[in-house]
C-alpha angles and dihedrals in degrees: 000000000000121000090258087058114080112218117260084211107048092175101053094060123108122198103214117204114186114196130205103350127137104257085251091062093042087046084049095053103041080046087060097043090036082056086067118032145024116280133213083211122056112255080245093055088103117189107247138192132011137256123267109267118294095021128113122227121217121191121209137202135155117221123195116218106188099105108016110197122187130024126269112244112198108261123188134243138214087218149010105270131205124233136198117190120186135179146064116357100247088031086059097038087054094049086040092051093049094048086054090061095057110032130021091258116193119199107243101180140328136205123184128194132183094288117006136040130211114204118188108211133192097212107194138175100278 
């Protein structure tokens, strides 16, 4: 999936947000979930740069999760990351269950609505 191509599954995609992370630790946890699913950003579209002192920098991706593909390894972080998944129930259980088996992931905080879920997520080194 590239950003020009719509989704044919509009309901099975997550938009992921990682907060705060060193570009190393967001590239390692889009890698994982690219390792797994379709991407509206290319798996060498690294995260770059920082924020100005005192920002915070939040990284964004949207994974479709309509076909996964590959198996999730466990990868370590510098530091712990923030996630934010958000999309349909089962769309953002799957995303949450693959980045489980990849990182010790502590549930920070969830809101449903009629139709889609957001899940914040403290995704650490297992």
């Amino acid at each position: 999936m590239t950003s020009t191509e719509p989704s044919a599954h509009p309901a099975a995609e997550v938009a992921v947000e990682l907060t705060g992370p060193a570009p190393e630790d967001a590239q390692a946890v889009f890698g994982v979930l690219h390792s797994a699913y379709a991407s509206d950003r290319d798996r060498d579209d690294a995260p770059s740069g920082a924020g100005a002192e005192g920002r915070t920098t939040v990284w964004t991706a949207t994974f479709d999760t309509a076909a996964p593909h590959g198996d999730a390894r466990p990868v370590a972080l510098g530091a712990p990351v923030t996630a934010v998944l958000q999309g349909g129930p089962q769309a953002v259980d799957g995303v949450r269950s693959t980045l489980e088996s990849a990182f010790a992931v502590r549930i920070v905080g969830t809101s449903s609505g009629d139709q889609e879920q957001e899940v914040q997520l403290r995704l650490a080194t297992r």
